[in-house]
DOPA-752193 format. One record per residue (C-alpha): residue number from 1; residue in one letter; x negated, y, z. Coordinates in Angstrom, 1 decimal. Example, Ala and Ser with C-alpha at 12.3 -4.5 7.8 and 13.67 -1.06 7.14 Angstrom:
1,A,-12.3,-4.5,7.8 .
2,S,-13.7,-1.1,7.1 .
//
This chain:
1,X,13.6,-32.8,8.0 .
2,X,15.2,-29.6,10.1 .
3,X,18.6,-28.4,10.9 .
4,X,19.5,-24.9,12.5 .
5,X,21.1,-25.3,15.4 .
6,X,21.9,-28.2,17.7 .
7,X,21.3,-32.0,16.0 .
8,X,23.9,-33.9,17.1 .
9,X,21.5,-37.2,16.8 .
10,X,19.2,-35.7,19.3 .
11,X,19.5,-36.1,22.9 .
12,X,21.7,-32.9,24.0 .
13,X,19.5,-30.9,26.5 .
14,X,16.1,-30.8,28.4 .
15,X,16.5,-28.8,31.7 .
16,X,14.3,-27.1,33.4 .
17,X,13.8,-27.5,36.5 .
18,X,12.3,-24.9,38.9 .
19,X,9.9,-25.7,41.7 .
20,X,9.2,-24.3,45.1 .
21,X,5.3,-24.0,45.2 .
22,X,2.6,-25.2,42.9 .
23,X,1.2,-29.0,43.1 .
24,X,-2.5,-29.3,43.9 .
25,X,-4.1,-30.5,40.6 .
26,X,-6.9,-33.1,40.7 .
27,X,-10.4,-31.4,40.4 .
28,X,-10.8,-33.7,37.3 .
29,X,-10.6,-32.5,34.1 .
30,X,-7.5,-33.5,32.2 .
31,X,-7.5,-33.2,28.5 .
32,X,-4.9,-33.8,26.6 .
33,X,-3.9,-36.9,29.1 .
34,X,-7.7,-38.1,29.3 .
35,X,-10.2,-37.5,32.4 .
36,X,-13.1,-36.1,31.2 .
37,X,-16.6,-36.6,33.2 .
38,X,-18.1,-33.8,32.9 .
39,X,-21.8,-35.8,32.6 .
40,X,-20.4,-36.7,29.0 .
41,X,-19.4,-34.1,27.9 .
42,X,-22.6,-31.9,28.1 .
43,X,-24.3,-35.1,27.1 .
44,X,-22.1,-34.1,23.4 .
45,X,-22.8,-30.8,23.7 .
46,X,-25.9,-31.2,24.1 .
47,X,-25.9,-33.3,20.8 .
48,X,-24.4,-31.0,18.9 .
49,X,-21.6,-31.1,17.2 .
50,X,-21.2,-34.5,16.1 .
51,X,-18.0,-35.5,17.7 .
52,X,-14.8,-36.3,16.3 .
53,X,-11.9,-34.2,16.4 .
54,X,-8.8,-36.5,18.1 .
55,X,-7.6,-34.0,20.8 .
56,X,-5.7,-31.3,20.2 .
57,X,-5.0,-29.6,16.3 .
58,X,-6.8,-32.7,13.8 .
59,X,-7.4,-36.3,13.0 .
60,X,-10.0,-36.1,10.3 .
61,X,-13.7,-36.9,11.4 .
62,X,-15.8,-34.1,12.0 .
63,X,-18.5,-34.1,9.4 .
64,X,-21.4,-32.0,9.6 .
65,X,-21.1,-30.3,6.3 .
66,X,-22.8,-26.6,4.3 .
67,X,-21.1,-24.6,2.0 .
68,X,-22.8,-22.2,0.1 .
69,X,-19.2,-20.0,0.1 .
70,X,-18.2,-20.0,3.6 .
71,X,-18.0,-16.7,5.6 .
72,X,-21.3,-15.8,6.5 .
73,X,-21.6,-15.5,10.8 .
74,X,-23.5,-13.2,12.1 .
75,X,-26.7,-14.8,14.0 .
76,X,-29.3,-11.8,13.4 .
77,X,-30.2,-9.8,16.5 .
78,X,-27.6,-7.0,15.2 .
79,X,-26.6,-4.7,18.3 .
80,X,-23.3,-5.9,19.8 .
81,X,-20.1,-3.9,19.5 .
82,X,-21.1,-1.5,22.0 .
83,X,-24.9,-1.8,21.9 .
84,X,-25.3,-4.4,24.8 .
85,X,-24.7,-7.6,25.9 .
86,X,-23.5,-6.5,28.8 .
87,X,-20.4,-4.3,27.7 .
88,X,-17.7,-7.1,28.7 .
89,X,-17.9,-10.6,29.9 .
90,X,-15.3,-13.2,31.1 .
91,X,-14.0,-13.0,34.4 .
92,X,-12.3,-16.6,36.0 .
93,X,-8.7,-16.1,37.2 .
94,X,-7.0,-19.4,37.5 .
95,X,-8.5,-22.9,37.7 .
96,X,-7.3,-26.6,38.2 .
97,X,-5.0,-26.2,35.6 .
98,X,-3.5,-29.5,34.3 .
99,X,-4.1,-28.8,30.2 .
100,X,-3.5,-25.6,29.9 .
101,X,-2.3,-24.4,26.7 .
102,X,-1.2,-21.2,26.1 .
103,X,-0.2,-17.9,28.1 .
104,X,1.8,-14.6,27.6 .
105,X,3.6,-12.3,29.4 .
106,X,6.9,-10.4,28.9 .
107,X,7.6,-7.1,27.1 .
108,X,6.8,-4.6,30.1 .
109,X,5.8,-6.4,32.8 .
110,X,2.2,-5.6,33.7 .
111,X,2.1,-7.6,36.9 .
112,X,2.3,-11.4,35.2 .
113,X,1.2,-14.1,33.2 .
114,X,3.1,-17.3,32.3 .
115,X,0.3,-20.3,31.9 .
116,X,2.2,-22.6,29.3 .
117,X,0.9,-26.4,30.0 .
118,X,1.5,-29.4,27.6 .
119,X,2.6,-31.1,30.4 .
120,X,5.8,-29.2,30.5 .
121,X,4.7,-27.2,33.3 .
122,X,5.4,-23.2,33.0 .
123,X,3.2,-21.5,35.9 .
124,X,3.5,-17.6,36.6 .
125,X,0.2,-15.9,37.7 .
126,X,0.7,-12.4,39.7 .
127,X,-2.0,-10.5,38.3 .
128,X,-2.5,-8.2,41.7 .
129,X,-3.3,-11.4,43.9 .
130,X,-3.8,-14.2,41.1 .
131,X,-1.3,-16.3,43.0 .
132,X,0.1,-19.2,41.0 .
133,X,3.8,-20.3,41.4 .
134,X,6.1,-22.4,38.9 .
135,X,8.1,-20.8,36.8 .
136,X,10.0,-23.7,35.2 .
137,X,9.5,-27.4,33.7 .
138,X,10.4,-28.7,30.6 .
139,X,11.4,-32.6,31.1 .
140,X,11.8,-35.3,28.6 .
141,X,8.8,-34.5,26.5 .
142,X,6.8,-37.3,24.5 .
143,X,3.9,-38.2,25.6 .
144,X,1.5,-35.3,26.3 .
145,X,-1.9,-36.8,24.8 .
146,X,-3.1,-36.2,21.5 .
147,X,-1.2,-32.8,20.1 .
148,X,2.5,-33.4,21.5 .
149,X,4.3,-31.6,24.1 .
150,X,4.8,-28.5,25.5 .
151,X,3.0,-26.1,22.6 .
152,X,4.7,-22.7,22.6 .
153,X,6.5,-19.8,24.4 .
154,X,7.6,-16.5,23.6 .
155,X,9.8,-13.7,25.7 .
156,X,12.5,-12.1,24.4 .
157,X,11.8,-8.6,23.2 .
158,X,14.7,-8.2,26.2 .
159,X,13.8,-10.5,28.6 .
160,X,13.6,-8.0,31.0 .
161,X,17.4,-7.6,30.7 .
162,X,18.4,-11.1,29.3 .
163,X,15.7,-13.3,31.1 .
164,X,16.0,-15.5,27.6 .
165,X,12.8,-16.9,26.5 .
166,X,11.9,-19.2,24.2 .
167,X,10.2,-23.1,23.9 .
168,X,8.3,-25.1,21.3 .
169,X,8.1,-28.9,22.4 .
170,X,8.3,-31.8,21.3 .
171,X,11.1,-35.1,22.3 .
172,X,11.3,-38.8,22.0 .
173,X,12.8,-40.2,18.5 .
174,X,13.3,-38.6,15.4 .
175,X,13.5,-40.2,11.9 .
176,X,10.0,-41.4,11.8 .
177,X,10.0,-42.8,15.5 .
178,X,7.0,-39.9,16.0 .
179,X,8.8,-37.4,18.0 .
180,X,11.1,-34.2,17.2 .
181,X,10.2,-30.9,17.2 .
182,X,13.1,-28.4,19.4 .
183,X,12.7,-24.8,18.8 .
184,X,15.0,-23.7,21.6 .
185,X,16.3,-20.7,24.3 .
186,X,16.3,-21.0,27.8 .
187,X,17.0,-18.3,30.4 .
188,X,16.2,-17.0,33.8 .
189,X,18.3,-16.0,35.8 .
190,X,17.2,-14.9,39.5 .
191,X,19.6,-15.7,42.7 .
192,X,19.4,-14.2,45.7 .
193,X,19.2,-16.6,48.9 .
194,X,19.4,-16.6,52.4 .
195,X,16.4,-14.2,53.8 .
196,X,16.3,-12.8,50.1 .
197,X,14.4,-15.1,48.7 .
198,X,14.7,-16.0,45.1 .
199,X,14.9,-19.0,43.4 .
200,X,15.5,-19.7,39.3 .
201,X,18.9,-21.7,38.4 .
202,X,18.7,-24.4,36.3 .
203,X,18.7,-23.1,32.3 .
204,X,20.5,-25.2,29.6 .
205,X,18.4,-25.6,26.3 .
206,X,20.2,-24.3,23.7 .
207,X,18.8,-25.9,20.9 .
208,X,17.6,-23.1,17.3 .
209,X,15.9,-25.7,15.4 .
210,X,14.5,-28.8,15.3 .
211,X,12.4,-31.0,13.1 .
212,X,11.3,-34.5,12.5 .
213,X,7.3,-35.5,12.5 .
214,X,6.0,-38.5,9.9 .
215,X,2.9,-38.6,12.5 .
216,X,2.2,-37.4,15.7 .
217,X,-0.7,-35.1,15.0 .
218,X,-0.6,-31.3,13.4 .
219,X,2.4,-30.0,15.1 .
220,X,2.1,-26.5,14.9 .
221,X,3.4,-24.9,18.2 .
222,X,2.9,-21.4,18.4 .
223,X,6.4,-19.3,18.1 .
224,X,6.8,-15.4,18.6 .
225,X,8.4,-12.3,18.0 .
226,X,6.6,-9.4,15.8 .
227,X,6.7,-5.6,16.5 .
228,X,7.3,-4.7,13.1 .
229,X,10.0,-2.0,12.3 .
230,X,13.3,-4.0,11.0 .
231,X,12.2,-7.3,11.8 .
232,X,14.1,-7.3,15.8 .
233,X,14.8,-10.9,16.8 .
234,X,13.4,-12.8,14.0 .
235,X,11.6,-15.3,15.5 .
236,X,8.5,-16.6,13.5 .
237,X,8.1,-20.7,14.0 .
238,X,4.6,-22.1,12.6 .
239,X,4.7,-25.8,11.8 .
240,X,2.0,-28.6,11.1 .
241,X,2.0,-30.4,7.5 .
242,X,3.6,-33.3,9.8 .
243,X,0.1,-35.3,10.6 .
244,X,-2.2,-37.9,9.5 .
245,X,-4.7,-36.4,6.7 .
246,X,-5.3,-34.6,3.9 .
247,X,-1.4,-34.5,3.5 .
248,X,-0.7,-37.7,2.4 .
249,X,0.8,-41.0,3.7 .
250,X,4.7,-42.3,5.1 .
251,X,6.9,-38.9,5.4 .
252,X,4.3,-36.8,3.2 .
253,X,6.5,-35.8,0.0 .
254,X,4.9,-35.9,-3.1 .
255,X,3.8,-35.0,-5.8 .
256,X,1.4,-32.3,-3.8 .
257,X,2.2,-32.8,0.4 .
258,X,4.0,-31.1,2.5 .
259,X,2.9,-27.8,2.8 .
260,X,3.0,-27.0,-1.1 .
261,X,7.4,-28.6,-0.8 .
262,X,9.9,-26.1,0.3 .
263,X,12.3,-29.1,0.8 .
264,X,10.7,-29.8,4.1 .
265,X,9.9,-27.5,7.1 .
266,X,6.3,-28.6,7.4 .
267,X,3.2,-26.7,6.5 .
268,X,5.4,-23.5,7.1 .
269,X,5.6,-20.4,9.0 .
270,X,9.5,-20.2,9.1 .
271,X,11.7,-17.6,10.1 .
272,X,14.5,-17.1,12.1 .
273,X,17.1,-14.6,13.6 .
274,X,17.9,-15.5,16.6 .
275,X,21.3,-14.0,18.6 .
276,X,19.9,-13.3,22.3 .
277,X,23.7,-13.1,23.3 .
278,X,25.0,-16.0,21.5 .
279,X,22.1,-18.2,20.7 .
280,X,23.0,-18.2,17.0 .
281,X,20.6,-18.8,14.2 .
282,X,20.8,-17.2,11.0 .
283,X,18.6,-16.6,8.0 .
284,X,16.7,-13.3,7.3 .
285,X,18.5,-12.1,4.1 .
286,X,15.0,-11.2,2.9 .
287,X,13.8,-14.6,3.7 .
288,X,12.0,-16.0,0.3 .
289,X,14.2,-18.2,-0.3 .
290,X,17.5,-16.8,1.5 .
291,X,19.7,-17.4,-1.8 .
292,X,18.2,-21.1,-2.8 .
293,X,20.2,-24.2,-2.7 .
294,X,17.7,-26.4,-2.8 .
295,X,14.4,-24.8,-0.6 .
296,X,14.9,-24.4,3.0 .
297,X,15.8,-21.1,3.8 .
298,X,14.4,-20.6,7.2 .
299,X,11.0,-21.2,5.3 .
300,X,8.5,-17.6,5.4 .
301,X,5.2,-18.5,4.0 .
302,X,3.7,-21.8,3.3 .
303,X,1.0,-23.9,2.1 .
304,X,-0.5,-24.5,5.9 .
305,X,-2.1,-27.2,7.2 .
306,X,-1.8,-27.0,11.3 .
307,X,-1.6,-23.0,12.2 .
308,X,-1.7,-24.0,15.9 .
309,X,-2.9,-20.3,17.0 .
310,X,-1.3,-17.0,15.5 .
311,X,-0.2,-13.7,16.5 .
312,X,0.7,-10.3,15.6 .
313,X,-1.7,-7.0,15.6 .
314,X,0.7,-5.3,17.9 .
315,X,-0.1,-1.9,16.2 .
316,X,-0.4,-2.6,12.4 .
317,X,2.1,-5.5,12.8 .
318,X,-0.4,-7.7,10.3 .
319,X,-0.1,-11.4,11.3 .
320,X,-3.2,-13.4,11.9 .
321,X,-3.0,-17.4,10.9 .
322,X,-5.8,-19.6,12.4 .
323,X,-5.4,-22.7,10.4 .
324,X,-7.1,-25.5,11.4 .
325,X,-8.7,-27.3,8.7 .
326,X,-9.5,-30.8,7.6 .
327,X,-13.3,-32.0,6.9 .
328,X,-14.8,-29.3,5.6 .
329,X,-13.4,-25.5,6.6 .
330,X,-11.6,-23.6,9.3 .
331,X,-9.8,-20.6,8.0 .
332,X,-8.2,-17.1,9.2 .
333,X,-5.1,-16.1,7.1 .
334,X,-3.6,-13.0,7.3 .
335,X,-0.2,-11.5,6.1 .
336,X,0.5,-8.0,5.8 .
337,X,3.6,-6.0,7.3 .
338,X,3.9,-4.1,3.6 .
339,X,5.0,-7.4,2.7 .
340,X,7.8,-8.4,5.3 .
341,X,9.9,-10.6,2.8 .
342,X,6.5,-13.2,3.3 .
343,X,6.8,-15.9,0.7 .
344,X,2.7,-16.2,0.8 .
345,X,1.3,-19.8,-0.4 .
346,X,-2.0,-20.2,1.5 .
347,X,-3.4,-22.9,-0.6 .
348,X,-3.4,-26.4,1.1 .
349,X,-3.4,-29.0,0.5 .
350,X,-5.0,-28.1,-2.8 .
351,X,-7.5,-25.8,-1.3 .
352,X,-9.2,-25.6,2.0 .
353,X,-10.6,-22.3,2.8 .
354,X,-11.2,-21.1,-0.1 .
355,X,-12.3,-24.5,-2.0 .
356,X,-10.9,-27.1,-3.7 .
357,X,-10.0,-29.6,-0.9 .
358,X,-12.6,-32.0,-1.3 .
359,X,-11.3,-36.0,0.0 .
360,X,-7.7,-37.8,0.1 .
361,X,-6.9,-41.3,-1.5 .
362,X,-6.2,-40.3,-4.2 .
363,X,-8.1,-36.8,-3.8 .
364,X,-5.9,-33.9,-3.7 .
365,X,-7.9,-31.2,-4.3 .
366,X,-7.4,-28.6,-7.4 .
367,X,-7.5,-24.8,-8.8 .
368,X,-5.6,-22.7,-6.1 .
369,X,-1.6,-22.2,-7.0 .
370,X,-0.6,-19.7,-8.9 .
371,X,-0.1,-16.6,-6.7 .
372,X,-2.0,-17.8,-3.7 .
373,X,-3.5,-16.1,-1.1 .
374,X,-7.0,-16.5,-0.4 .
375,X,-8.1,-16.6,3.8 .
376,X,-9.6,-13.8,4.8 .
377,X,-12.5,-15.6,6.0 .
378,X,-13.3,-18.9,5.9 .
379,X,-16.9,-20.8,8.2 .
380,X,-17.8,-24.8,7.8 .
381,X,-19.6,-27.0,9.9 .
382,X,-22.1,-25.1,11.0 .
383,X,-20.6,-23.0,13.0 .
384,X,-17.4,-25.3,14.4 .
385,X,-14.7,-27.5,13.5 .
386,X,-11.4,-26.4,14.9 .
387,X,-10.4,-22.8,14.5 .
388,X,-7.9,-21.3,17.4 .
389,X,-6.4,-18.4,16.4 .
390,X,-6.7,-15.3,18.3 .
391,X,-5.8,-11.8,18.8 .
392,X,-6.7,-7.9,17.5 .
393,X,-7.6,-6.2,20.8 .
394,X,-5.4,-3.6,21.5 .
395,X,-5.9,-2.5,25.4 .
396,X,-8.0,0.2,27.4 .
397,X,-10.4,-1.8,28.8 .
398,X,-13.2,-3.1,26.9 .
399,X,-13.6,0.3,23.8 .
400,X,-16.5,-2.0,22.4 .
401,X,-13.6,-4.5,21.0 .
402,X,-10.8,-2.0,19.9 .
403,X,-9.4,-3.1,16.5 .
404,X,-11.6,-6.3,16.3 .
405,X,-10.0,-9.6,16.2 .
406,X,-10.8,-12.1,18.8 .
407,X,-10.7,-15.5,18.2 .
408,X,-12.6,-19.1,19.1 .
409,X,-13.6,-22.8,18.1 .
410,X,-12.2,-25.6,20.3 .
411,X,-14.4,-28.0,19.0 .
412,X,-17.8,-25.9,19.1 .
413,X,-16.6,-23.9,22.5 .
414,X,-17.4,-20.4,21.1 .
415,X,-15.7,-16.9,20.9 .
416,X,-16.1,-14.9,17.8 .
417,X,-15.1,-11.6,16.7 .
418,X,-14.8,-9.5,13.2 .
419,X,-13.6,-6.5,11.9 .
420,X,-10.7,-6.8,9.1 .
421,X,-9.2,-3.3,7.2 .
422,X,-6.9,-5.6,5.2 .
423,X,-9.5,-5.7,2.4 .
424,X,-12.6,-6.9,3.9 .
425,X,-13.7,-8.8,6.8 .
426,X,-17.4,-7.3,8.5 .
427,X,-19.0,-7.9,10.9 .
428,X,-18.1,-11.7,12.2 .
429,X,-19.7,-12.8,15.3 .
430,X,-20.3,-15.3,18.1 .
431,X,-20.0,-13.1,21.2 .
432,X,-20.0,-16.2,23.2 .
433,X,-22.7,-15.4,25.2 .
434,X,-21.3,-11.9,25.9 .
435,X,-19.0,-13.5,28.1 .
436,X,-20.4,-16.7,29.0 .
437,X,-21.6,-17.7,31.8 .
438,X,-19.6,-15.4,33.5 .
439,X,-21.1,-12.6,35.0 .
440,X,-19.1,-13.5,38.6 .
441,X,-19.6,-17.4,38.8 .
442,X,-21.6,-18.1,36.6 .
443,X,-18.8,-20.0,34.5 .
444,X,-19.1,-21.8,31.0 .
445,X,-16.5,-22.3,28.6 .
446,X,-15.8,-25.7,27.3 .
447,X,-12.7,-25.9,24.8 .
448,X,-10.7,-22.9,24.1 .
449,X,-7.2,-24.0,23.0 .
450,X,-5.4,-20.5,23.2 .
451,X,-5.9,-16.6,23.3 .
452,X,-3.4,-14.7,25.1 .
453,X,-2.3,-10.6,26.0 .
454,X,-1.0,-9.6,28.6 .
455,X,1.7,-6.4,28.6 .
456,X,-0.9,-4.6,28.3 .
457,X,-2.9,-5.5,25.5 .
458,X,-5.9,-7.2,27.3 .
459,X,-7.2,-10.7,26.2 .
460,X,-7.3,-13.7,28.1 .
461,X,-9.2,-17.0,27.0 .
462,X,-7.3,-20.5,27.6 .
463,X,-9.7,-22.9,28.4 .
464,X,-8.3,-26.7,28.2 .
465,X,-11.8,-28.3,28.9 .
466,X,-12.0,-27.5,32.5 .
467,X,-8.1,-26.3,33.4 .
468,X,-8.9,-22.4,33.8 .
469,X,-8.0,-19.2,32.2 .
470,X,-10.7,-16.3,31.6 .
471,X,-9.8,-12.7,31.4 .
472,X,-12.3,-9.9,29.0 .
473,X,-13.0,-7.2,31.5 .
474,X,-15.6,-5.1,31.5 .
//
C-alpha cells in the first residue's frame, strides 16, 4: 500500500513550473471544481445544517443527530476571552482564490505567506503590500474535485538555506485505479536575470513516499515538521482510512478497517526522517514499530479516520489531530511531546469520538481498544459536521487568545476556541461572531478548510467557500 522512496510503477516526476504573474481568477466561487451561486448557498444556510457532506474531508450523510456525551459548547453569554466582542476580528487579505486550501510560511521569514491551492497552484502573498505572485505549480494531479489534489505543504526547518520544501498530492493510477498519494521534496532555487530580476528554475520531485487509495475520498493531506527537541527532520505524514465509509468496502482490510491494521499506511500519522541533502528516507529508530517485520515502520500513531487538519503547539510541541468524523462526531486528538516514540490508537473505526461507532454493514462499532486514547473533546450535530483542525495561538497580537487553540467547522462555517492543560479541555467556544462580519468589509465566512501561522505565530483562516484568506488581528 506505500513504499519509501521512489515507486518505480509510478510516473517518474511532476514539475513544477513557475509563473510570471498571477492569473485573474473568475469572481465565481469554485469549490472543490463546482461553481457555487451564492443565492444557494445561503438558501442552505439559512436551513440549517441539513446538507450532505461530499466536498472536501467525508462521504457519509450529514445527520442531524444529539449525544448526551459530546463536549459541551459554550452558548451562555459568558464574557469572551478578553471581556468583549470586540478584542479581535478577521481582517480580509487575499480574495479570488481558486479553492484555496492551505497556507504557511517558512521558518523566519516574516514578510510571506504561501496560499496552497488544490488546483496545484502555490501563490506567495507579501505581507507588507498583500501582493499575490506564483510561487510554483504542481502538474499532473487527479482531478481536483471531491478531496484529491494538491492537500499539503511544509518548509524545511532550513529552507532558508536549502530552499527544499515539501508536497502532499495526489496522481493518476495506483492499484485501485483511485489515485496515488506522493509525499515528495522540491526545491527553490532563485536565479538572477538580466535587470536582476528573479525567476524560480524548474524543481525535480524527488519522490519520500507514496501510497495507493481504495476510494477517492479521506485522503489525509496535511504534512509538517514539529519543534520538538530531538525530533529535526522527521517529517509527520497524516493519512485518510483510504475512503468510502465507516471503513469498510474494496481495499478496506479486515477484520477491523484500515485504521486499526498496521499492514497498510491508512488511518495513520506516519513518520519519517527525511535527508534535506540527499532526499533519503529512513525510519525514526524510535518509531513504534521501527524493529517489526510485519507492521509498517513509517507508521506513528493510528486508529484515524481522515485527520485532514493538524499541527504542532509551537511552544509545548503537543500535536493537535482534527479528525473528521463519520455520522455522528467530530473529534480533537491530541498527542503529547512526553511521549515522542507516538504509537497512540485513537479509536476508529471502533469508536467515534468517544462512542461506540454507531452504523457500517455489518456495524463496526465496539468497546474502545485496549490502550486507546480517548479525544480530548468531542461535539455532534449540533454544533457541525466537519472538524478542521487548527492551531494554539502563539503570537503578540491578539493576548485574549494566547495558549487557546483555534480551530473551525467546514460544514457549519464557524470558528471555535478552548483551553486544553493536557488534562482538561475548558472553556470551548464559537467565537465566530468575534470575527465575523469583519469589522473592515463587512465579510462572512463560508467554509473554512484550513488554519494557518505565519513566522510569527499569528493565525490566518482559509476560507474555500468564497476563495479568500482572513487574518486574526486585533
Amino acid at each position: 500500500m506505500g513504499s519509501a522512496g521512489p515507486n518505480k510503477n509510478d510516473q517518474p516526476v511532476r514539475v513544477l513550473l513557475p509563473e510570471e504573474e498571477m492569473r485573474n481568477e473568475s469572481a465565481d466561487l469554485h469549490l472543490f471544481g463546482q461553481t457555487v451561486d451564492k443565492n444557494m448557498r445561503a438558501h442552505k444556510r439559512a436551513a440549517g445544517l441539513k446538507e450532505w457532506r461530499v466536498f472536501l474531508l467525508c462521504a457519509a450523510p450529514f445527520l442531524i443527530t444529539a449525544a448526551t456525551n459530546a463536549q459541551d459548547l459554550d452558548r451562555s453569554d459568558a464574557p469572551t476571552p478578553e471581556g468583549t466582542a470586540a478584542s479581535f476580528t478577521a481582517q480580509r487579505i487575499a480574495t479570488g482564490l481558486t479553492q484555496p486550501v492551505f497556507v504557511t510560511a517558512p521558518p523566519g521569514d516574516t514578510t510571506h505567506l504561501y496560499i496552497v491551492q488544490q488546483n496545484g497552484v502555490i501563490l506567495g502573498l507579501d505581507l507588507a503590500t498583500n501582493a499575490l505572485s506564483t510561487f510554483f505549480t504542481v502538474t499532473g494531479l487527479t482531478s481536483f474535485s471531491g478531496e484529491q489534489g494538491l492537500l499539503g505543504m511544509a518548509f524545511d526547518p532550513n529552507y532558508a538555506s536549502n530552499g527544499k520544501f515539501y508536497l502532499d498530492f495526489t496522481v493518476p493510477g495506483g492499484a485501485f485505479g483511485n489515485g496515488v498519494t506522493h509525499v515528495s521534496e522540491f526545491q527553490a532555487t532563485p536565479v538572477k536575470k538580466k535587470k536582476k530580476h528573479k525567476k524560480k528554475h524548474l524543481s525535480t520531485e524527488q519522490v519520500l513516499l507514496t501510497f495507493n487509495h481504495p476510494q477517492t475520498n479521506h485522503n489525509g493531506g496535511w504534512i509538517g515538521f514539529s519543534p520538538r527537541t530531538g525530533d529535526a527532520n522527521n517529517l509527520y505524514i497524516a493519512t485518510g482510512d483510504g475512503g468510502n465509509s465507516y471503513d469498510q468496502g474494496p481495499g478496506h482490510l479486515e477484520p477491523g478497517g484500515n485504521a486499526q491494521s498496521n499492514t497498510t499506511l491508512l488511518g495513520k500519522m506516519l513518520r519519517i526522517h527525511v535527508d534535506p541533502n540527499t532526499a533519503g528516507v529512513t525510519i525514526p529508530s524510535n518509531n513504534p514499530f521501527f524493529a517489526s517485520g510485519t507492521f509498517r515502520r513509517e507508521i506513528w500513531a493510528y486508529g484515524l479516520r481522515n485527520p485532514f487538519r493538524n499541527s504542532f503547539d509551537r511552544q509545548t510541541g503537543r500535536l493537535m489531530i482534527g479528525d473528521v468524523g463519520q455520522s455522528t462526531r467530530e473529534e480533537i486528538d491530541a498527542q503529547e511531546a512526553t511521549n515522542p516514540g507516538g504509537g497512540e490508537n485513537y479509536g476508529w473505526r471502533l469508536r467515534e469520538g468517544k462512542i461506540m461507532a454507531p452504523g457500517g454493514s455489518p456495524p463496526v462499532g465496539g468497546a474502545a481498544p485496549p490502550g486507546s486514547v480517548d479525544p480530548i473533546l468531542d461535539y455532534d450535530r449540533s454544533v457541525g459536521g466537519t472538524v478542521i483542525g487548527g492551531y494554539v495561538y502563539r503570537g503578540t497580537q491578539i493576548p485574549a487568545l494566547q495558549g487557546k487553540y483555534i480551530f473551525g467547522d467546514y460544514l457549519a462555517g464557524k470558528i471555535f476556541a478552548l483551553d486544553y492543560d493536557g488534562t482538561t479541555v475548558s472553556n470551548f467556544q464559537d467565537i465566530t461572531s468575534m470575527l465575523f462580519p469583519t469589522r473592515t468589509g463587512g465579510f462572512t465566512l463560508f467554509n473554512p478548510a484550513s488554519f494557518g501561522e505565519d513566522a510569527n505565530g499569528e493565525l490566518y483562516i482559509v476560507d474555500i467557500g468564497n476563495g479568500s484568506i482572513y487574518k486574526i488581528v486585533p
